[in-house]
N, CA, C and O atoms as a GROMACS GRO file, in nm:
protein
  480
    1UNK      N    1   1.096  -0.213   2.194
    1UNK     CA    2   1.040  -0.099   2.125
    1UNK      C    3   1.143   0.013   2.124
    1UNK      O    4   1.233   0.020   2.208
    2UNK      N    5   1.123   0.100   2.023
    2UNK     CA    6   1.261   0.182   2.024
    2UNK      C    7   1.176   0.323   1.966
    2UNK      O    8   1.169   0.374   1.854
    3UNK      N    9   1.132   0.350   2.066
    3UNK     CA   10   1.032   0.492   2.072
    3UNK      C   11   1.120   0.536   2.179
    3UNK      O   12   1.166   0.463   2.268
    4UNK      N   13   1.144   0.689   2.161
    4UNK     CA   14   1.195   0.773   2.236
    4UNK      C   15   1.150   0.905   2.292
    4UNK      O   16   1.102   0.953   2.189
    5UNK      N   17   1.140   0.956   2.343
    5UNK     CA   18   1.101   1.113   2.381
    5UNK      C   19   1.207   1.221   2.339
    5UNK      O   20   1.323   1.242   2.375
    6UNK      N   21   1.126   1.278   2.252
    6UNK     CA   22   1.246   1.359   2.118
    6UNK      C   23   1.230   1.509   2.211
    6UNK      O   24   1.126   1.567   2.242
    7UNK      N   25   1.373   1.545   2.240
    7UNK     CA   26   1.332   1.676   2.332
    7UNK      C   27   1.455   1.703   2.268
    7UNK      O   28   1.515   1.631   2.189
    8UNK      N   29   1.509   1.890   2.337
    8UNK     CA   30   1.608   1.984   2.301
    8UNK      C   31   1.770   1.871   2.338
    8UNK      O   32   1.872   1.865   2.268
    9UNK      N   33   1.752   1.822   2.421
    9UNK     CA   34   1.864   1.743   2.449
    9UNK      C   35   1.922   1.661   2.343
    9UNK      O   36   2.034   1.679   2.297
   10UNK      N   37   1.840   1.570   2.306
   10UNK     CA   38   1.849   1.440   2.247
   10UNK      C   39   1.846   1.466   2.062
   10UNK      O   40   1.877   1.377   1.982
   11UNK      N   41   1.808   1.589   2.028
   11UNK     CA   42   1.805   1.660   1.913
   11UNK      C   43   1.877   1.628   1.791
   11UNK      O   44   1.851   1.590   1.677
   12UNK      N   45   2.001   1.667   1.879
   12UNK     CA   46   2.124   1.725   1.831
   12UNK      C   47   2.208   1.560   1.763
   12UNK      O   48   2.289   1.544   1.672
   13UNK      N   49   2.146   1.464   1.853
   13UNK     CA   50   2.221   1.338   1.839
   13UNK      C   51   2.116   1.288   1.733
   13UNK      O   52   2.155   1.280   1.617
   14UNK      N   53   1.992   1.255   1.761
   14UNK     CA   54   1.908   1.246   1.666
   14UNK      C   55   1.900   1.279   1.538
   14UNK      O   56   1.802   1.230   1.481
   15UNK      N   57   1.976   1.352   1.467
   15UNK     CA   58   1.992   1.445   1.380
   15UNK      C   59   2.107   1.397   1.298
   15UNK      O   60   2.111   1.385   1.175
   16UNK      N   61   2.182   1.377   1.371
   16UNK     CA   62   2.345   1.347   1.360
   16UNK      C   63   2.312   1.161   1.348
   16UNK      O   64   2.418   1.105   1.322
   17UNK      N   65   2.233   1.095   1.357
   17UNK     CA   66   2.222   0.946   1.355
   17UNK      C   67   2.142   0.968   1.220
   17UNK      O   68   2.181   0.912   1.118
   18UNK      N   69   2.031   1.051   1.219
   18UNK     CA   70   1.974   1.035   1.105
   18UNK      C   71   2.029   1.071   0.988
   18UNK      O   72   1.971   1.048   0.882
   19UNK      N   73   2.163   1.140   0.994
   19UNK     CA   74   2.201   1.228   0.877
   19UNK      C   75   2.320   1.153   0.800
   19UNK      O   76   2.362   1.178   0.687
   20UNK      N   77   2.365   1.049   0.898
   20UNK     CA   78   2.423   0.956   0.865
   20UNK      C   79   2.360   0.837   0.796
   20UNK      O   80   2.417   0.785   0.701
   21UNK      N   81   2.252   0.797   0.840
   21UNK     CA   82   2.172   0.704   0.765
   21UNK      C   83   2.122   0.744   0.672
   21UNK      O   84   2.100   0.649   0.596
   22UNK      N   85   2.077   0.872   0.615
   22UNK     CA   86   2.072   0.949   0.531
   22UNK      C   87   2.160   0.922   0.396
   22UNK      O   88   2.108   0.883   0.291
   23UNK      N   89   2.309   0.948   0.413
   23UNK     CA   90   2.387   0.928   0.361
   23UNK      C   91   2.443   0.800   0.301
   23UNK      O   92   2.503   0.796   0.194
   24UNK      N   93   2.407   0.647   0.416
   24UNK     CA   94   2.440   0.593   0.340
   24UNK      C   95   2.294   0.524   0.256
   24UNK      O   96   2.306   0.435   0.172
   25UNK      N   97   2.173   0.578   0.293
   25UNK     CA   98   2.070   0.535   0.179
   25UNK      C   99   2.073   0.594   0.069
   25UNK      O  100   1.989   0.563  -0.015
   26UNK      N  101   2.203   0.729   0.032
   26UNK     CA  102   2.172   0.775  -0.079
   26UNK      C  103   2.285   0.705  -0.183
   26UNK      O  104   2.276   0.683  -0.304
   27UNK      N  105   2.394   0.678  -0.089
   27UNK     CA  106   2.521   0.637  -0.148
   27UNK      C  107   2.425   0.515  -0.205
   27UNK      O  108   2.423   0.516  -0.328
   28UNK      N  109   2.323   0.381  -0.131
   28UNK     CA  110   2.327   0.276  -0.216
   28UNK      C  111   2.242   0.328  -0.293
   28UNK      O  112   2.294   0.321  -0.405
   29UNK      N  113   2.151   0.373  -0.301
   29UNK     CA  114   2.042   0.476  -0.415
   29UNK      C  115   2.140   0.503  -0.545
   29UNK      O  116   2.098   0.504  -0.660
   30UNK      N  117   2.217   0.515  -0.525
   30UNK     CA  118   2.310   0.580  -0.634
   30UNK      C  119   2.360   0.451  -0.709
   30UNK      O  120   2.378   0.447  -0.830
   31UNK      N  121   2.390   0.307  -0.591
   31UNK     CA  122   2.451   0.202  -0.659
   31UNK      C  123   2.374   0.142  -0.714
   31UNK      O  124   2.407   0.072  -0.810
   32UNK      N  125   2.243   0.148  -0.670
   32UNK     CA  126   2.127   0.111  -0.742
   32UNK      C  127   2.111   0.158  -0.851
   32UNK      O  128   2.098   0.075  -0.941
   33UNK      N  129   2.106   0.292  -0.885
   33UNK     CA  130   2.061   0.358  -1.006
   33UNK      C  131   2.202   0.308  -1.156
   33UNK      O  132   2.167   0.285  -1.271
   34UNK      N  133   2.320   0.303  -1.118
   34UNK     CA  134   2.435   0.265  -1.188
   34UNK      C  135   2.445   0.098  -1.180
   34UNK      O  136   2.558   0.050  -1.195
   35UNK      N  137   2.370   0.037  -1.165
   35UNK     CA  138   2.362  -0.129  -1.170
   35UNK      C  139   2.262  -0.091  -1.242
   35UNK      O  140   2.278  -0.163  -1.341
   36UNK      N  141   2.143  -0.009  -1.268
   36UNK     CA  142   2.044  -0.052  -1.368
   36UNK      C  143   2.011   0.082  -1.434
   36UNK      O  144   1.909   0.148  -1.421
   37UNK      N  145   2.097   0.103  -1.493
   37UNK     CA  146   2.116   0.259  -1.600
   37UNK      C  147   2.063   0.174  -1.740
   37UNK      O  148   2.037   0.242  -1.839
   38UNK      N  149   2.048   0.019  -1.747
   38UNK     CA  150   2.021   0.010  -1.904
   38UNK      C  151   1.843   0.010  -1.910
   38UNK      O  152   1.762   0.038  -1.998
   39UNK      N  153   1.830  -0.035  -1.767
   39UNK     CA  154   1.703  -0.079  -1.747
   39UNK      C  155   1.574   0.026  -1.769
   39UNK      O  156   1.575   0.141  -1.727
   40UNK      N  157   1.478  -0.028  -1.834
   40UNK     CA  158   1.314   0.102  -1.810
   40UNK      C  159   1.285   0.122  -1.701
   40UNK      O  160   1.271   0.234  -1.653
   41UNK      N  161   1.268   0.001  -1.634
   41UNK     CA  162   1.172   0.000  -1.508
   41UNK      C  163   1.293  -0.080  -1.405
   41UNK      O  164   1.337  -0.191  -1.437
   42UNK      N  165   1.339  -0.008  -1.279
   42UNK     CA  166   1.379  -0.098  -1.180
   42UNK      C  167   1.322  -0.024  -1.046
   42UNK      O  168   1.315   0.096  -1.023
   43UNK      N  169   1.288  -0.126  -0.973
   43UNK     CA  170   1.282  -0.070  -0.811
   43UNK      C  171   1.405  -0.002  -0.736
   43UNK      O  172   1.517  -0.050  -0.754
   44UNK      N  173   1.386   0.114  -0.647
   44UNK     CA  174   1.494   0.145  -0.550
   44UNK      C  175   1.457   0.186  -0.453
   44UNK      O  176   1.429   0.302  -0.423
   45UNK      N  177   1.455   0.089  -0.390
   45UNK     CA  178   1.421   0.104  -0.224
   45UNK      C  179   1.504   0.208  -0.141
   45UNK      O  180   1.437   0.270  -0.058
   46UNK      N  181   1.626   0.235  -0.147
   46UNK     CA  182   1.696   0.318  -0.087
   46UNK      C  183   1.669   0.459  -0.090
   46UNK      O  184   1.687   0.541   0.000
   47UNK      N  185   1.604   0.482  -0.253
   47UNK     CA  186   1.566   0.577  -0.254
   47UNK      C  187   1.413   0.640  -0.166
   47UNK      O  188   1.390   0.733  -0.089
   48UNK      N  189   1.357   0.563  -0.210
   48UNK     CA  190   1.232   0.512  -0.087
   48UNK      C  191   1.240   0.582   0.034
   48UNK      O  192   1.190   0.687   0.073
   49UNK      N  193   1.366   0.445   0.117
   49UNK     CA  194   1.413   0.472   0.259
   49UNK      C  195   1.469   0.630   0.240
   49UNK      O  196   1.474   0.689   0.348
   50UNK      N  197   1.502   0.694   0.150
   50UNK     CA  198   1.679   0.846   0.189
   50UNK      C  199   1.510   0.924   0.208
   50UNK      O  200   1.502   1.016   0.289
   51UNK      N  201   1.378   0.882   0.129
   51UNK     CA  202   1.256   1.026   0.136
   51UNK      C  203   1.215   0.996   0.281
   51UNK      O  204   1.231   1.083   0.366
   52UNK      N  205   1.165   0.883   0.311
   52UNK     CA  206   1.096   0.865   0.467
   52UNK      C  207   1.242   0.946   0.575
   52UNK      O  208   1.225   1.016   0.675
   53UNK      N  209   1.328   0.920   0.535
   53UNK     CA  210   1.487   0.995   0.696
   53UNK      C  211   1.423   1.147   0.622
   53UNK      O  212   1.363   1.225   0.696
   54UNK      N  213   1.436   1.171   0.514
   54UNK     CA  214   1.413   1.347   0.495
   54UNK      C  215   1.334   1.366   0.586
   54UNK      O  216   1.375   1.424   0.686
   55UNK      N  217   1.184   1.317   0.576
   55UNK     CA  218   1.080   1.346   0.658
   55UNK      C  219   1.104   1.301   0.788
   55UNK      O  220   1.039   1.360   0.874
   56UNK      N  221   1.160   1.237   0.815
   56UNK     CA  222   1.168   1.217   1.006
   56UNK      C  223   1.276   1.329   1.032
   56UNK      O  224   1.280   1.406   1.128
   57UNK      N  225   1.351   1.324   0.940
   57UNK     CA  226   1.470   1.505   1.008
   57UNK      C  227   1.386   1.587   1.036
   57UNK      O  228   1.398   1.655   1.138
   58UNK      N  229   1.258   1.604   0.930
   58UNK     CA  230   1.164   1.789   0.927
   58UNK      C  231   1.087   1.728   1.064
   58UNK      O  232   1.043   1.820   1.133
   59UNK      N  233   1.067   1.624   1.106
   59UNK     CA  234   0.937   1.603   1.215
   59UNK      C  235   1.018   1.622   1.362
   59UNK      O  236   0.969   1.656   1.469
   60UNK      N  237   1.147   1.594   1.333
   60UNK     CA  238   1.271   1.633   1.448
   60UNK      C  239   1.308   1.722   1.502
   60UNK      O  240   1.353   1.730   1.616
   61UNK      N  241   1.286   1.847   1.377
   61UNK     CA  242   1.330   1.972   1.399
   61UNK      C  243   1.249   2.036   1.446
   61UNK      O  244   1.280   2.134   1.514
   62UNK      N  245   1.097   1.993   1.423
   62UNK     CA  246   0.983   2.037   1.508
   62UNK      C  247   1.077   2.112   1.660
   62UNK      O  248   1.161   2.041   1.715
   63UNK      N  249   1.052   2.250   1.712
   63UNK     CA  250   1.070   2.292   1.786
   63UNK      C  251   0.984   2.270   1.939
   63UNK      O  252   0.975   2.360   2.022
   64UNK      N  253   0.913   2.101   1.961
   64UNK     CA  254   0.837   2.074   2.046
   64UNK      C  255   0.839   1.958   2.101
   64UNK      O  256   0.796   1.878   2.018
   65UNK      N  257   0.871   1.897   2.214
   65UNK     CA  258   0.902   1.730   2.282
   65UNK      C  259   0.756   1.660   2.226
   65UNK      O  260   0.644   1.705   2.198
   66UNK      N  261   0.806   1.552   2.226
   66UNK     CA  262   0.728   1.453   2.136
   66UNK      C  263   0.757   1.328   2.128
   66UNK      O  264   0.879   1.337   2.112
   67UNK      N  265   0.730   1.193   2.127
   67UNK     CA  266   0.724   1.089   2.162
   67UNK      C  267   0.732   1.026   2.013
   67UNK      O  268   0.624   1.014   1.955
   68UNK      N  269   0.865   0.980   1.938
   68UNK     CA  270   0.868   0.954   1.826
   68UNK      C  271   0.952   0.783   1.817
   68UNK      O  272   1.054   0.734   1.867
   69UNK      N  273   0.845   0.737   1.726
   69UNK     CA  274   0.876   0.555   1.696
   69UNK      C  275   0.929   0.566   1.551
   69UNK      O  276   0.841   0.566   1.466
   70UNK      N  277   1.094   0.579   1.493
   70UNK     CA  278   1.132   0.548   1.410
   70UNK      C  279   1.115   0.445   1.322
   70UNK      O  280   1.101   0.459   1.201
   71UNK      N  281   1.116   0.330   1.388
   71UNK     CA  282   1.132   0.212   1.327
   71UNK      C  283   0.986   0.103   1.349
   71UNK      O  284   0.978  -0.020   1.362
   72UNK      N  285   0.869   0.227   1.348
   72UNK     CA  286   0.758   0.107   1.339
   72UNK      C  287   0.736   0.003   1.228
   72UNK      O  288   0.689  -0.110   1.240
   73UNK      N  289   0.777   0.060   1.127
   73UNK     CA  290   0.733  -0.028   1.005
   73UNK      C  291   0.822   0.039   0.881
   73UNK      O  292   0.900   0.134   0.872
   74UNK      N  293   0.776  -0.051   0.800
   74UNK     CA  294   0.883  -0.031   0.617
   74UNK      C  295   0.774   0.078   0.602
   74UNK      O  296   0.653   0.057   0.604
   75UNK      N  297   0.861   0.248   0.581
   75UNK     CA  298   0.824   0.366   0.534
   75UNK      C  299   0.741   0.423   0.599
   75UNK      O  300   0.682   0.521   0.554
   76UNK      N  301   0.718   0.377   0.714
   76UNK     CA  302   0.599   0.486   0.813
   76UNK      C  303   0.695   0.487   0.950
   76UNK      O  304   0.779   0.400   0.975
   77UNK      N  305   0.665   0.599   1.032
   77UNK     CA  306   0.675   0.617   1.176
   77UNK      C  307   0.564   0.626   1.261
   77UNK      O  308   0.450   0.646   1.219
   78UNK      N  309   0.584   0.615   1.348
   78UNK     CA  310   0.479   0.674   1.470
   78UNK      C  311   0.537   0.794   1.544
   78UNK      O  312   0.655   0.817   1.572
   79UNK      N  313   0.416   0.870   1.573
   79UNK     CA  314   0.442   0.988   1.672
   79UNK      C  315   0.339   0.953   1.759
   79UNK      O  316   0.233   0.893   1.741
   80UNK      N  317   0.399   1.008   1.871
   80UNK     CA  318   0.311   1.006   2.015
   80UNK      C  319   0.237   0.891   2.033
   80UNK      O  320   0.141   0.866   2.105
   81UNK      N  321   0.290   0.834   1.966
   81UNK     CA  322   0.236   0.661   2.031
   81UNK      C  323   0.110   0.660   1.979
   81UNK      O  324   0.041   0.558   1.982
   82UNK      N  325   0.077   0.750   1.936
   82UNK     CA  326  -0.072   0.706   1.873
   82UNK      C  327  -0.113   0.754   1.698
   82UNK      O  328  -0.205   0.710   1.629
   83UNK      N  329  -0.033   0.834   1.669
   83UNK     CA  330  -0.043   0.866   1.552
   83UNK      C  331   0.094   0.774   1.412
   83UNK      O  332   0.216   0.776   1.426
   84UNK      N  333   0.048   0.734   1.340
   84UNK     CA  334   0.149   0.651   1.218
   84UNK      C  335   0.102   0.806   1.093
   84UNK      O  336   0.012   0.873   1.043
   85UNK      N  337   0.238   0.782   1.104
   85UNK     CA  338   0.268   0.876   0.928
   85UNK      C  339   0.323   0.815   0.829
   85UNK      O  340   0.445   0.796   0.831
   86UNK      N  341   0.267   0.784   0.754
   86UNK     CA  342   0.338   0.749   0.567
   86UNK      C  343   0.398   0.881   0.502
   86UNK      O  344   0.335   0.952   0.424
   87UNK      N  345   0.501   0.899   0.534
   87UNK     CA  346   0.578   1.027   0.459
   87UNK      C  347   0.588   1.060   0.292
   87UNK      O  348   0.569   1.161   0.225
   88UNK      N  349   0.618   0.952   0.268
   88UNK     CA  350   0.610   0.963   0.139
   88UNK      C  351   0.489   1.013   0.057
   88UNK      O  352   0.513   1.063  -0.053
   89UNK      N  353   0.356   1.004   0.102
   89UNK     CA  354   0.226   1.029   0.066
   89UNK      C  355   0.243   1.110   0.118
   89UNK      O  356   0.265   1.191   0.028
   90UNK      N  357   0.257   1.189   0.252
   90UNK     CA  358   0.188   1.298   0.334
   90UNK      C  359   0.091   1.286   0.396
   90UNK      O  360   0.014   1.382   0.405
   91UNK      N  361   0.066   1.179   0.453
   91UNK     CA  362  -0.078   1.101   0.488
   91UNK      C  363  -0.042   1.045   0.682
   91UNK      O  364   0.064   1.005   0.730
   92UNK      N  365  -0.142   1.060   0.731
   92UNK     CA  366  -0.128   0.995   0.883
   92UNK      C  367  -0.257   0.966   0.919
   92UNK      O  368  -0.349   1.037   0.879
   93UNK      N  369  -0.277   0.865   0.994
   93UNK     CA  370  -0.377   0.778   1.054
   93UNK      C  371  -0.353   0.766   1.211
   93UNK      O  372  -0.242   0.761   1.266
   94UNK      N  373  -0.471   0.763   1.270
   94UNK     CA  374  -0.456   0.705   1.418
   94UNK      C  375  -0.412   0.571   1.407
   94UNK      O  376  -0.418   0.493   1.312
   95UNK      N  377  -0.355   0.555   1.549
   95UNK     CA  378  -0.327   0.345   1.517
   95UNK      C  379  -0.458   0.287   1.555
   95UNK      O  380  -0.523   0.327   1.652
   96UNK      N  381  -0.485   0.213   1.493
   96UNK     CA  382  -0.619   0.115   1.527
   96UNK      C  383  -0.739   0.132   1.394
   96UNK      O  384  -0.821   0.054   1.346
   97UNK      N  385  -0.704   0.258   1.367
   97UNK     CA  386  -0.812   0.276   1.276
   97UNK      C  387  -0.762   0.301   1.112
   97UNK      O  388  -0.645   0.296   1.076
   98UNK      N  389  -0.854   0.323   1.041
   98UNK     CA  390  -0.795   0.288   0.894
   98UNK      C  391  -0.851   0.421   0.788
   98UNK      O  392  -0.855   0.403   0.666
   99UNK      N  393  -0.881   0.517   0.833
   99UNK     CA  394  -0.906   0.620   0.721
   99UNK      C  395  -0.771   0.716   0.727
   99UNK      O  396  -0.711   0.702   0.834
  100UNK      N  397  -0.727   0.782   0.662
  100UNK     CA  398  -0.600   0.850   0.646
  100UNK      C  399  -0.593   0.956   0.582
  100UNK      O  400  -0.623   0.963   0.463
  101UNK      N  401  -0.554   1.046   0.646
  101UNK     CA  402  -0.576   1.203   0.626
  101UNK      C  403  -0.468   1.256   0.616
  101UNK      O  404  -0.376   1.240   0.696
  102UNK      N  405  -0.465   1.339   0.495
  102UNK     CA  406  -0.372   1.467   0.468
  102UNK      C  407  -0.275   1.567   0.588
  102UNK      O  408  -0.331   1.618   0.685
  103UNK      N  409  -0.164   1.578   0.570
  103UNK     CA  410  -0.082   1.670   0.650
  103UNK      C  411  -0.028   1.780   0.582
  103UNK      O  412   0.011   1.756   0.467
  104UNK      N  413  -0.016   1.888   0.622
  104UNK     CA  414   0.047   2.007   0.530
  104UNK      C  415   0.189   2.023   0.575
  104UNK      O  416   0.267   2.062   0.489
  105UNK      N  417   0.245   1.996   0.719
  105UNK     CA  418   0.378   2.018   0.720
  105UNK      C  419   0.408   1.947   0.839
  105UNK      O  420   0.307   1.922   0.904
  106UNK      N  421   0.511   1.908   0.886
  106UNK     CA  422   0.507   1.873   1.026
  106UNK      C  423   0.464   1.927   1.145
  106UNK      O  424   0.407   1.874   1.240
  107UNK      N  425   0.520   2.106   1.114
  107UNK     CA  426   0.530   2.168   1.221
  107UNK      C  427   0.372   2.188   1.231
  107UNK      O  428   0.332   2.178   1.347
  108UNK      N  429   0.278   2.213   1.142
  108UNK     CA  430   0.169   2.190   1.179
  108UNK      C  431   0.088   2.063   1.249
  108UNK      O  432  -0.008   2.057   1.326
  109UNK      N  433   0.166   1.975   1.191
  109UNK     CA  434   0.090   1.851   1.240
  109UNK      C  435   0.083   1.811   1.399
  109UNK      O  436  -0.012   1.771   1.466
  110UNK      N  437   0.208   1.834   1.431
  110UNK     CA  438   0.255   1.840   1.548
  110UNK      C  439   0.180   1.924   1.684
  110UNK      O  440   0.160   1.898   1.802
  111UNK      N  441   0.160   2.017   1.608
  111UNK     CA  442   0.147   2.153   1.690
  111UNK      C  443  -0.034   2.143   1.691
  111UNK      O  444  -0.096   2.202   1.780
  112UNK      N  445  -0.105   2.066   1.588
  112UNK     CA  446  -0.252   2.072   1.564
  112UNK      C  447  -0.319   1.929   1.638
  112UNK      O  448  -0.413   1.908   1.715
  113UNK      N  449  -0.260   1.881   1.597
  113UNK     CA  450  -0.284   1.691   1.633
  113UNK      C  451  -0.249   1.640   1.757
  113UNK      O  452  -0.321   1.585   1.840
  114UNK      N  453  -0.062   1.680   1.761
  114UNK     CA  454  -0.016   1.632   1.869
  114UNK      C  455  -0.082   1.651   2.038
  114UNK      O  456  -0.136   1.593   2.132
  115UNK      N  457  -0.014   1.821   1.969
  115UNK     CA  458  -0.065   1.880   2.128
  115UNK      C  459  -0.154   2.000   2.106
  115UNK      O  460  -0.151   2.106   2.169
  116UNK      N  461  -0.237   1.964   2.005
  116UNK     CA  462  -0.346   2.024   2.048
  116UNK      C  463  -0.306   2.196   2.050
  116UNK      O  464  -0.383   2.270   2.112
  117UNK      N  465  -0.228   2.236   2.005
  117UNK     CA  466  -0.230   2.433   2.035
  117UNK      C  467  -0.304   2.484   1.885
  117UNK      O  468  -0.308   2.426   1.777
  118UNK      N  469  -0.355   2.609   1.924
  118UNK     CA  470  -0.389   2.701   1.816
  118UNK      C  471  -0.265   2.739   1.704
  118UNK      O  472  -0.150   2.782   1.722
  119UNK      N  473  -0.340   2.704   1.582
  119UNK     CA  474  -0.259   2.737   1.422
  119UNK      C  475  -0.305   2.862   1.446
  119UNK      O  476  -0.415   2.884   1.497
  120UNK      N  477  -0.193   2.982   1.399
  120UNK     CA  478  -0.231   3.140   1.401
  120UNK      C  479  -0.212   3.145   1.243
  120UNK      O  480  -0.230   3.251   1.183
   0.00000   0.00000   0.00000
């Protein structure tokens, strides 16, 4: 399992791994889009993958330790071991269960869901 405890330390590297993977999902996004410039309709997964790293950078920068599973699944993460987010929708679910609810930002989500503090 490759869940980590995302704190002030580990940040900085976190950031710097993601920003790199970042980069090269946009570079193939791009080789994708110039292999099928004649085409109506093609799939691009990379592009896909470069929106889900956007959203795990903003859930990173969260200014709060947190227990984050990158690599649970194709386009979702887990936080705190108990919560899965679909980024691309804006949508998160408990694990186990199946209704799926709206998020307005990370730093809220985090701060409302995670651990529980007062939204001012």
């Amino acid at each position: 399992m490759s869940s980590f405890l995302k704190s002030a330390e580990n940040q900085a590297s976190l950031l710097e791994d993601l920003t790199e993977k970042l980069a090269v999902a946009e570079e193939a996004s791009a080789a994708c889009e110039l292999r099928n410039y004649n085409k109506l309709q093609y799939s691009n997964s990379d592009a896909r993958h470069a929106e889900v790293i956007k959203e795990a950078m903003r859930f990173v920068k969260v200014d709060r330790d947190f227990e984050i599973d990158l690599h649970h699944g194709v386009g979702v993460f887990m936080v705190g071991n108990k919560f899965i987010i679909a980024p691309r929708s804006r949508k998160w679910r408990v694990q186990g269960k199946g209704t799926w609810y709206r998020y307005k930002n990370p730093d809220q989500f985090i701060k409302k869901y995670l651990l529980r503090e007062e939204i001012e």
